[in-house]
N, C-alpha and C positions, 0 to 999 in steps of 0.2 A: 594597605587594606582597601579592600572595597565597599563601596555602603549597599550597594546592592550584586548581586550573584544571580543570573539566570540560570537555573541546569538543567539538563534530560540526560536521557539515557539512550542513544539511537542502536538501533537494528546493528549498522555495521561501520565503523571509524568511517566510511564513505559517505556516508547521510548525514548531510549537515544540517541542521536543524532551521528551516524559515522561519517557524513559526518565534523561538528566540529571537530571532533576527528582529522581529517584527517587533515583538516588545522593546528591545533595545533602543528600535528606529524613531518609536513613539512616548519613549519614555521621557527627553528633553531633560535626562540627567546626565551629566559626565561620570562618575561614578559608578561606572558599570561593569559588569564582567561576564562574558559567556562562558561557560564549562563544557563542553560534550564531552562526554563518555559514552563507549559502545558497550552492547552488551558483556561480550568476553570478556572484558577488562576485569581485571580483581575489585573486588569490593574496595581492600585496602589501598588502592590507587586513586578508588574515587573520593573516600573518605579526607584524604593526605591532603587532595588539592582543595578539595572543601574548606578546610579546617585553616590552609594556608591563607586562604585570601578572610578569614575573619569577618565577614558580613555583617551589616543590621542588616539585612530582609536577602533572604534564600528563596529564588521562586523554582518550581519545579513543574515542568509537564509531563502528566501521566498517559502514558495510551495502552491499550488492551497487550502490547507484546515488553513494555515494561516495567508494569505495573509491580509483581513481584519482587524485581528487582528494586526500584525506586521504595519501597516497602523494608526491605532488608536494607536500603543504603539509609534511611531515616531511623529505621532501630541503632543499629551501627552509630551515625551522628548520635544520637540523644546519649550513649552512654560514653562517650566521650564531653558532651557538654555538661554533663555533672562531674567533669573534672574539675569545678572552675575557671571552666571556659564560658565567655557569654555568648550565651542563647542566644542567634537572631529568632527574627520574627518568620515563621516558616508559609509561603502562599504556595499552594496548589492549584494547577486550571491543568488544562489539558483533554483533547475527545473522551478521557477514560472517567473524566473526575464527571460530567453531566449526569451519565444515567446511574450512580454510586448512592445504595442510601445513606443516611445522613449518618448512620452507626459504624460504615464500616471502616476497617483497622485502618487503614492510612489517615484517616481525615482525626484518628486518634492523635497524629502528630503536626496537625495544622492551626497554625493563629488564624490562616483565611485561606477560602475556598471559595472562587472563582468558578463559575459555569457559567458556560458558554463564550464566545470572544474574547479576548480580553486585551487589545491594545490601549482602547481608550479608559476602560477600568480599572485597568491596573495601574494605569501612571496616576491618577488619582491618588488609588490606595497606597500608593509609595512615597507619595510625597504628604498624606494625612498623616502615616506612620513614624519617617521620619522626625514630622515636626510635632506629633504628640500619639505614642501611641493608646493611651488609655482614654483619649477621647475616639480614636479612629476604632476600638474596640468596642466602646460603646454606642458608635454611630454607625458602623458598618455592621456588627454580628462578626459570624462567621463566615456563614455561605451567603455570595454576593452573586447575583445573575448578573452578567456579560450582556455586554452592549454591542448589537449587530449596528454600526453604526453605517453612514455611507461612506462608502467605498474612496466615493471625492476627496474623504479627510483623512482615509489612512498612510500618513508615508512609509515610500517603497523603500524595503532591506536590504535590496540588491548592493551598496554598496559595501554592503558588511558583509559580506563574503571575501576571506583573504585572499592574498596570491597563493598560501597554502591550498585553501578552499579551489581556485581554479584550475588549481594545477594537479590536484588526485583524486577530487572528490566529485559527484554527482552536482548537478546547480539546480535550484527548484525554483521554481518561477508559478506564478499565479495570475491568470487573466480576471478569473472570477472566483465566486465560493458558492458551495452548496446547491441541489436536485433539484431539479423541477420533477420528477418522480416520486413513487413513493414505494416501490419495491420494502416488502414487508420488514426485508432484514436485516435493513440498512438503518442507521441512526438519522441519512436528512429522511429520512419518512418522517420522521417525530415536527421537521416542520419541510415539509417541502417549497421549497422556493432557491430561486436561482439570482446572483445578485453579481453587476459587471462591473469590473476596475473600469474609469472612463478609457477605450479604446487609443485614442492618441497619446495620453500618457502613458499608458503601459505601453506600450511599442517605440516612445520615448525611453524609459526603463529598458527596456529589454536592448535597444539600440546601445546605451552605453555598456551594459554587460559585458554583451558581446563584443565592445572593442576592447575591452580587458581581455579579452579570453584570447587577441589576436598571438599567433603561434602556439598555439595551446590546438588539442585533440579534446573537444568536448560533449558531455552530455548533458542537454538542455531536458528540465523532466518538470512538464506543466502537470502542475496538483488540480487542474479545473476536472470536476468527476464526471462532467457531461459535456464537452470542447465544442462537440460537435452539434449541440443543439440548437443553436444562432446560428445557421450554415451562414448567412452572410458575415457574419462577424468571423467565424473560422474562415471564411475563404480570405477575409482578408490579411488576418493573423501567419496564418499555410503559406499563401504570397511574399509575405515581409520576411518569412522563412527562407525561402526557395531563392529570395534573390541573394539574401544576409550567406547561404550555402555557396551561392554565384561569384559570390565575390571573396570570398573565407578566404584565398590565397593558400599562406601557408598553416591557415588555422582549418579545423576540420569539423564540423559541427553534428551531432545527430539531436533529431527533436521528437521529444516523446509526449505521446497524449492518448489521453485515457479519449476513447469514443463511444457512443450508442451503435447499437448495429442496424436501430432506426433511422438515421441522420445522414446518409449516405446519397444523397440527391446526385444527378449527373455531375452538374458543378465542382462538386466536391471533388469526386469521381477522378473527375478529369486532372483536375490541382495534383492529388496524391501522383497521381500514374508520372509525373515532371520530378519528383525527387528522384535522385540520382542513389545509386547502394550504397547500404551503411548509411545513410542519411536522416531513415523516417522510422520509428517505432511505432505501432497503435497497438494497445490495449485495449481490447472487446471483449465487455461481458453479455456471452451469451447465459449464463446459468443454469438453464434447464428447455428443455424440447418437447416438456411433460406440461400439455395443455391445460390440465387439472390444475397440476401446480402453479403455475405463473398466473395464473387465474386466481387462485385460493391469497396467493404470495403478493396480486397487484399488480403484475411486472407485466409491461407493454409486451407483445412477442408473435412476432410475424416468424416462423422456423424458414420457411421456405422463401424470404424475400432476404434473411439474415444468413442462410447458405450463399447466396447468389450474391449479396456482395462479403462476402468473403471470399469465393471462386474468385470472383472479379479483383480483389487486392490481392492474392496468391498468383496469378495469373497475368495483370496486367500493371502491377506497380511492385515497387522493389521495395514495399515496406514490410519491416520483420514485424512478424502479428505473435504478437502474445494474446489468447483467446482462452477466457476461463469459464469451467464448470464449476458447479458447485451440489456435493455430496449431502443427503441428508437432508433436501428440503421435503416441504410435508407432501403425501402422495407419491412420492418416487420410490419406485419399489430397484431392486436390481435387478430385474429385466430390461425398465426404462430407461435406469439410468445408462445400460449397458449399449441400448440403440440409442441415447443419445451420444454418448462417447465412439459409439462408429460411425453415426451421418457426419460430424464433426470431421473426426480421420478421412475420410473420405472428402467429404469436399475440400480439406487443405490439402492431401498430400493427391491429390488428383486418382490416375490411373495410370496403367502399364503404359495404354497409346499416348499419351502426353508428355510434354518436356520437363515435370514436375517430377515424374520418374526416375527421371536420366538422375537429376539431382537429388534424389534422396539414392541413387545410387551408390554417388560419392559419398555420402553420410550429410552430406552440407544440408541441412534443413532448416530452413528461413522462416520457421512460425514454432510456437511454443504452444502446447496446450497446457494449461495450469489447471489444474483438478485441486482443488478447496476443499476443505470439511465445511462444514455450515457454521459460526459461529452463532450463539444465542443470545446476541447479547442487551444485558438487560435495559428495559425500556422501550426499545423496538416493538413494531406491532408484531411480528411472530414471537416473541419472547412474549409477550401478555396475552399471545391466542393460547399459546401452550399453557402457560400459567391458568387459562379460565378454563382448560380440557377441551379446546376444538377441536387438539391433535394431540400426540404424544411426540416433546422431544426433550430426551434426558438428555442431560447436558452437564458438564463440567461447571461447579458452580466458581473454582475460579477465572481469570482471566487466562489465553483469551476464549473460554466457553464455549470451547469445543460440540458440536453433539456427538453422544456415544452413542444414541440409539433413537430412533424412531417408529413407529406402528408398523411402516411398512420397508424397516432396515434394521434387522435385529443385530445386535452390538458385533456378534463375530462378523457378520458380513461390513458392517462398517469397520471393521480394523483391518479385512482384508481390502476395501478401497482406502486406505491410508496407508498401508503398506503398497497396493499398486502404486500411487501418486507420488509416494517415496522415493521408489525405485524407477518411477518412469522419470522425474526429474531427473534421477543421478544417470540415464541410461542416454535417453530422448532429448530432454530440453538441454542437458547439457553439451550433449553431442559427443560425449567421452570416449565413446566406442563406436566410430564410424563405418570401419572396414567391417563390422561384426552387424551392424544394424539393419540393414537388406537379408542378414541372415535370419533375423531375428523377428521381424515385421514385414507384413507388404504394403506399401503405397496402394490406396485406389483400393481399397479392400478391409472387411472388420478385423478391427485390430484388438478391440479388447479382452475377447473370451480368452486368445493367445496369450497376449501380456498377463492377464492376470495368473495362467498357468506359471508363465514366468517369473511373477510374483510372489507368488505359493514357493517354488521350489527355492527362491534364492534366500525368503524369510524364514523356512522349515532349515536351511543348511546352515546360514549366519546363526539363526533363534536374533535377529533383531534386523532392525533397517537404516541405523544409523554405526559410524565410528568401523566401516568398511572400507579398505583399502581400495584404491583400484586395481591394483593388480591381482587383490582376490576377489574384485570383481570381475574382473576380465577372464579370471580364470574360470570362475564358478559358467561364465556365459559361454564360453567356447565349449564347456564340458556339453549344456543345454544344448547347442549346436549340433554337438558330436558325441552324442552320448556314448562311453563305451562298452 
C-alpha cells in the first residue's frame, strides 16, 4: 500500500510527467508512488491501478487536454469507494485547476485544491493529513493557493526519471518558469514574470542526466516558455549543449526550446548555426501578422525582423523549426489570416532559385508550421475582454475552449481552418506523402488558397478529418493530382 499516490493523465505514454516528479522530489516522504496514464488508455486500466495501490491521499494534475478525462476517472473512483473501500483524501492542483470556479464539477470530488505551485505546499498538506486530517481540513479549507517559492529551494526531479523513462520517452528539463510577457491569451499574462533555476546547478542537473542517457538516442525538451529571453543565459545554456552533442559518443542528443522570435541577437545567431542535424529543435510563436491584433492581444511583434530570422535559421542553421499560428484571434478576418499563412510559407520554404527548393523537392522539409484554434481559456485577459463585449469569441465552454466563432470568423469558416490544419498536419508536418508534395504545393509561393481547396475536397469526400487511413489518403491526393 501506498500512503500517497501522485496521478495524471498525459497526452501520450511518451510524456512523462515533471511536474509529478517534482512533488515526489519535494515531498521527503518514502511512501510514495507515481501513476501515469495516457489518454487512450481504458478508463478501467486506470481505475485497477488506482484502486491496487489503496492510498490515504490521491493527488491529481489537471490540465485543459485532460481534464474530462481526470473527471470521468474521479466519477469511476467514487463509485467504487462506496463499495467499502476507504476513501482517500483526494488533492487536485494542476495549470487547469487555477483559472476553475469554485463550483465546478471536478472540485465536486476534492478534499483539497491546490492553485498555483505546488511543491512546497503540498508536502505540508500531506504531512498535516496524514497526521490529522480533521484539523488539516479545518486549517487549511479547501482551495489553498500555491507557493511560487525560490527556485534556490526546489529540488531537482531529474533523477526520478527511470531507465524505462530514458530509454522511450521524451525527458523535460526546466531552466526556469513563467513570461515575462503578457500576450492576452496565455495564462502567465494573469502574472507575468520570469523566475531562474540558479544557472550552475541546473547545468549541474542537467550534466548527470545526461550521463544516464549515455548510449541511449535522446530527446532533451526544455519546458522554459521564453529560453531565449536572457540571451546571455541561453548562450550559455546552447554551449553546454553543443559540447554535451560534441562529446555524446555513442549517445545522440537532440535539444528542444521553445523561443521568442524577438530574442534572436547575433550571438545567439551564431551559437545555433554550430549544431550539427537532428541535433536542435526551436519552437516560435509567431501567432499572428495582423497588427491590429497583436496590438489589441498585447503581443510584442516586429513581422519583418521575425521573417528575417526565421530565413536566417531555415537557411543557415540545421535546426528543425516548429513555427506556430494561431486561428481565431480578435480582428483576424480570413483574408488576414490567409497572408499571414503565405508570408510564413514563403519565408521557410524559400523559392524555386534556392537550395530550400531542391529539398522540399525530395519531400524532406525541416520546419513544421502548427496552425492552432485560439483557445479561451478562462481567466486570461482575452477570455474576460470577451466576457465584457470588447469582441465576440464564442467559444466551447468545456476544456480545452476551443473558439468556434468570432466577429470577424464566422463558425463555417473556422471549421474549414480546422479542417486545413488537420489535414495539413497529416499531409505536411508529417511528411507522409513526400513524392506527392511538390505536386501538391510550391515552395517560395502562396500556399494557402491551394491547400485549403485541398482541404474542402478531401473533408467534402471522407465527411470527416480524422480516423483516415493512409492509403486512402494517398489515394484521395493522387486522384487531386490527376484528376480523371
Amino acid at each position: 500500500m501506498s500512503k500517497i499516490v501522485l496521478c495524471t493523465i498525459n497526452a501520450k505514454w511518451i510524456h512523462p510527467s515533471l511536474a509529478m516528479r517534482l512533488l515526489k522530489a519535494n515531498l521527503s516522504l518514502e511512501n510514495c508512488t507515481i501513476l501515469e496514464f495516457a489518454l487512450r488508455q481504458s478508463l478501467a486500466e486506470k481505475v485497477t491501478a488506482i484502486l491496487a495501490e489503496n492510498p490515504k491521499i490521491l493527488a491529481l494534475s489537471v490540465s485543459i487536454w485532460n481534464h474530462q478525462a481526470t473527471l470521468e476517472l474521479l466519477h469511476a473512483l467514487d463509485i467504487e469507494w462506496v463499495k467499502n473501500i476507504e476513501k482517500p483524501s483526494i488533492v487536485l492542483g494542476g495549470p487547469e485547476i487555477m483559472p476553475l470556479p469554485s463550483e465546478a464539477d471536478i472540485f465536486g470530488y476534492a478534499d483539497f485544491v491546490i492553485r498555483g505551485e505546488g511543491e512546497l505546499i503540498f508536502a505540508k498538506l500531506c504531512r498535516a493529513i496524514l497526521e490529522d486530517l480533521d484539523w488539516t481540513r479545518k486549517t487549511y479549507g479547501k482551495f489553498i493557493d500555491g507557493i511560487n517559492a525560490n527556485l534556490n529551494e526546489i529540488k531537482n526531479a531529474y533523477d526520478l526519471y527511470t531507465e524505462d523513462d530514458l530509454e522511450h520517452k521524451l525527458i523535460y528539463v526546466e531552466s526556469s518558469r513563467g513570461c515575462p510577457y503578457n500576450c492576452a491569451f496565455c495564462q502567465s499574462a494573469v502574472n507575468a514574470s520570469l523566475r531562474e533555476f540558479p544557472l550552475e546547478l541546473f547545468l549541474a542537473d542537467l550534466d548527470r542526466l545526461l550521463q544516464r542517457c549515455r548510449g541511449k538516442v535522446k530527446t532533451i525538451k526544455f519546458l522554459d516558455r521564453s529560453f531565449n529571453v536572457n540571451s546571455a543565459r541561453a548562450l550559455t545554456i546552447l554551449d553546454f549543449c553543443l559540447l554535451k552533442i560534441k562529446n555524446a559518443g555513442e549517445s545522440s542528443f537532440q535539444f528542444h526550446f521553445e523561443m521568442v522570435p524577438s530574442g534572436f541577437p547575433a550571438e545567439v545567431c551564431d551559437v545555433l548555426a554550430l549544431f550539427p542535424p537532428e541535433t536542435i529543435r526551436l519552437e516560435i510563436g509567431i501567432q499572428s501578422f495582423n497588427p491590429k491584433t497583436n496590438a489589441l492581444i498585447n503581443r510584442i511583434s516586429n513581422p519583418e525582423k521575425e521573417l528575417e530570422v526565421l530565413r536566417f535559421l531555415r537557411e543557415k542553421t540545421n535546426a528543425i523549426l516548429h513555427v506556430d499560428l494561431i486561428a481565431g484571434l480578435p480582428c483576424e478576418d480570413m483574408e488576414s489570416f490567409r497572408k499571414g499563412f503565405d508570408r510564413l510559407w514563403i519565408a521557410l520554404s524559400g523559392n524555386k532559385a534556392n537550395t530550400v527548393s531542391k529539398t522540399m523537392d525530395t519531400g524532406s522539409v525541416p520546419f513544421e508550421i502548427q496552425l492552432g484554434i485560439l483557445k479561451c481559456l478562462p481567466g486570461t485577459p482575452v477570455y474576460e475582454m470577451a466576457r465584457k463585449g470588447s469582441f465576440v469569441l464564442k467559444h466551447n465552454i468545456a476544456a480545452p475552449y476551443e473558439v468556434i466563432e468570432t466577429d470577424f470568423l464566422p463558425e463555417q469558416d473556422m471549421k474549414r481552418i480546422k479542417n486545413f490544419a488537420r489535414f495539413w498536419e497529416l499531409i505536411v508536418n508529417r511528411r507522409s506523402f513526400s513524392e506527392l508534395l511538390p505536386q501538391l504545393i510550391t515552395p517560395g509561393e502562396p500556399v494557402f488558397t491551394r491547400f485549403m481547396d485541398i482541404s474542402n475536397t478531401l473533408f467534402n469526400s471522407f465527411g470527416r478529418n480524422w480516423g483516415i487511413s493512409k492509403r486512402e489518403l494517398e489515394d484521395k491526393l493522387k486522384k487531386i493530382i490527376n484528376p480523371e
